[in-house]
N, C-alpha and C positions, 0 to 999 in steps of 0.2 A: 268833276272833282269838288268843285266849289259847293253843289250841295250837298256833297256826301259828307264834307266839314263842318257845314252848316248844321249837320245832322249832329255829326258829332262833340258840336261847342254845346247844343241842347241840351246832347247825353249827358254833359259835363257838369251844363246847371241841374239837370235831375239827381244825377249821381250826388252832386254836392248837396243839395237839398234832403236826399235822401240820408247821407252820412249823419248829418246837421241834426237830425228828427232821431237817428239812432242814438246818436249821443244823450240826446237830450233822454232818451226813453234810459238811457241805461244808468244816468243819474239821477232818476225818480227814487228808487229803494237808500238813496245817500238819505235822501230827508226823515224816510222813516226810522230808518236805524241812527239818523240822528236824536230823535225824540225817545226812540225805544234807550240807548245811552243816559238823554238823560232822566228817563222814569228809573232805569235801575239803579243809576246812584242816587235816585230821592229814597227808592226801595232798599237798599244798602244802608241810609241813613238811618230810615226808621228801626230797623232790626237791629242798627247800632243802640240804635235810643232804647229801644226796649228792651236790649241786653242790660244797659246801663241801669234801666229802671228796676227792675230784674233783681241786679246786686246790690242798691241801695237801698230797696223793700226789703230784702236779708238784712240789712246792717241795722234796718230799723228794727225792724222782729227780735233782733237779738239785743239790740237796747232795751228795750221795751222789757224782756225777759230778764235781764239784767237792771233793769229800773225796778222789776216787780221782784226780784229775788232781791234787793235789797232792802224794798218796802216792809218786804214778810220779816227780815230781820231788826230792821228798825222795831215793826210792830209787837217782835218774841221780845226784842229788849225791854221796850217800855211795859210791857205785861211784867215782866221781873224786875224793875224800877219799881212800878206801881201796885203788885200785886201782892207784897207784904211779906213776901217770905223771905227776903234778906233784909237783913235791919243793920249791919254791920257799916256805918258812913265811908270808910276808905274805898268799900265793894261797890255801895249805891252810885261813888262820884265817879268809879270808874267804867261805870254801864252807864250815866251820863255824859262822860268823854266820849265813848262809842257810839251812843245815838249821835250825838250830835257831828263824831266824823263822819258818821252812816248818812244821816242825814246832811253833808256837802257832800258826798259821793255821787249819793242819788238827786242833787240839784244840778251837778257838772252832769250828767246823764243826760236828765233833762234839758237842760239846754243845746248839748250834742243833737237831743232827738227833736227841738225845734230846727233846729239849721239842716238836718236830716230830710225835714216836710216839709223846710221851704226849697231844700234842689230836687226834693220830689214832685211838688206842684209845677216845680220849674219846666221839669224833663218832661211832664204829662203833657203842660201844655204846647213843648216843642213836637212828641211826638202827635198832639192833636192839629199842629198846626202843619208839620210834615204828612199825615194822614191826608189832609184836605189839600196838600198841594199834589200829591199821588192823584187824588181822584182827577183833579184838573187836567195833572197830565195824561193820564186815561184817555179821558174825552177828545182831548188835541190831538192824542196817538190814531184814533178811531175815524176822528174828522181828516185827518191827514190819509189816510191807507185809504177812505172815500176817495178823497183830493187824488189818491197820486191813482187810482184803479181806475178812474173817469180820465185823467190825462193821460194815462198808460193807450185807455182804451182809443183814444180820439188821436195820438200819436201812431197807434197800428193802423188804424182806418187813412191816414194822409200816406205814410208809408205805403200802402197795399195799393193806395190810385195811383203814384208815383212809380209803385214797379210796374204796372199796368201800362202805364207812358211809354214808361223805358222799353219793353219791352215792343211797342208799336214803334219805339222811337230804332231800335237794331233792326228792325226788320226792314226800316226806309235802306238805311247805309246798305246792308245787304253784300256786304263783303267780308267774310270773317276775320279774314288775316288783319284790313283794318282795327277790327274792333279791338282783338287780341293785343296789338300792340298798342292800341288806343289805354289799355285797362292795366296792361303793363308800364307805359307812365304816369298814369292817373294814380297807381298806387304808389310809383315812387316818388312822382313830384305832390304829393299831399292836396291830390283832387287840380292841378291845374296841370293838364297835359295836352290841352291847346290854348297856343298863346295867338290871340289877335293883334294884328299890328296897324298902327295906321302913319305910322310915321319911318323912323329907321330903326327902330331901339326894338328889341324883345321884351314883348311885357313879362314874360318867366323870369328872363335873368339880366334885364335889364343893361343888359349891352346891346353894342351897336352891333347892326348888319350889313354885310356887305354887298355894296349895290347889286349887284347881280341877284341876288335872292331876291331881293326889294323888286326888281323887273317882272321874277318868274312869278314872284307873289301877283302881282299885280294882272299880270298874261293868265294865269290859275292855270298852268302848264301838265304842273306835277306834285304831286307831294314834296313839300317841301320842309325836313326836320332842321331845328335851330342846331349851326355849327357846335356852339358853345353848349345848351342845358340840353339839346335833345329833345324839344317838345316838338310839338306837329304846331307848322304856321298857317295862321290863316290870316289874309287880310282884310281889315275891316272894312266894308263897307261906308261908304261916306253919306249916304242915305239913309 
């Protein structure tokens, strides 16, 4: 009996070994889809930015058309200030009021259309500097999905010697009903379904035992399950 435990405290480290290396494998794809997250909201950004750039290149175009339609009228006025065919002074000062409120019109414009090119340059060079932190993150994405396809693959290779153990390692025990029940507390107690003792206490659940087990443990009589958690006892060797 005592080796066929021995077999089975082994199973226990492989089994747990093995879980350990699954987990880890199944947490690789976390990292990429971390980085893929945040390349698409860098990618979200820029497409905001170039929206915005977008409708502020409109607002300009239309200043600019509105700077230039007012230019042309400035310019028809001063042709008929200056071009001699009204002579009348009341008419002359009043196409001179007009240019001249034509002309703040078209200076408020203009200065609308500098503040226009400076949050245009602005947004340019956000979205030139979001542009270049996309490519960066590219690169990290691509270097990462290397990183995690090399650990993925060298995770399956420890995994695939380990079931190969395991699998030499049941055929020692070579009792199935064991194992069965072996596999049915290893999944309920969370990978510990033999508890070694070398004292009086249950290492599973950490209470005490009562002498009489503590005997048969020691005689290796019979299988011996803890009253209280139910795992299989084995005791420890003091060698």
């Amino acid at each position: 009996m005592k080796e066929q435990l021995n077999a089975l405290l082994h199973l226990q480290k492989i089994d747990n070994e093995i879980a350990k290396e699954i987990s880890r494998q199944k947490k690789l794809p976390l990292f990429i889809q971390e980085k893929e997250i945040q390349l698409n909201n860098y990618e979200k950004k820029y497409q905001l930015e170039g929206n915005n750039l977008k409708e502020l290149q409109l607002k300009i175009k239309r200043r600019e058309m509105d700077a230039k339609a007012i230019n042309d009228k400035i310019e028809k006025s001063k042709n008929e200030l200056y071009g001699g065919k009204i002579s009348d002074i009341k008419e002359l000062k009043q196409l001179q009021k007009v240019i001249e409120s034509l002309q703040i019109e078209r200076d408020q414009i203009e200065e609308s259309l500098l503040i226009l090119m400076e949050e245009e340059d602005i947004i340019k060079t956000r979205i030139s500097e979001i542009g270049k932190d996309i490519e960066v993150l590219k690169k990290q994405l691509r270097e990462i999905q290397k990183q995690v396809e090399e650990e993925d693959l060298l995770i399956q290779k420890s995994i695939n010697i380990k079931e190969k153990e395991k699998k030499e390692i049941i055929k020692e025990i070579n009792d199935e009903t064991l194992v069965k029940r072996y596999y049915i507390l290893w999944n309920d107690k969370k990978g510990t379904a033999i508890a070694e003792i070398e004292g009086s206490i249950c290492s599973g659940c950490n209470l005490s035992l009562p002498s009489d087990i503590i005997y048969h443990l020691q005689k290796d009589d019979y299988l011996i399950i803890c009253p209280n958690c139910n795992r299989i006892l084995l005791w420890k060797d003091s060698s």
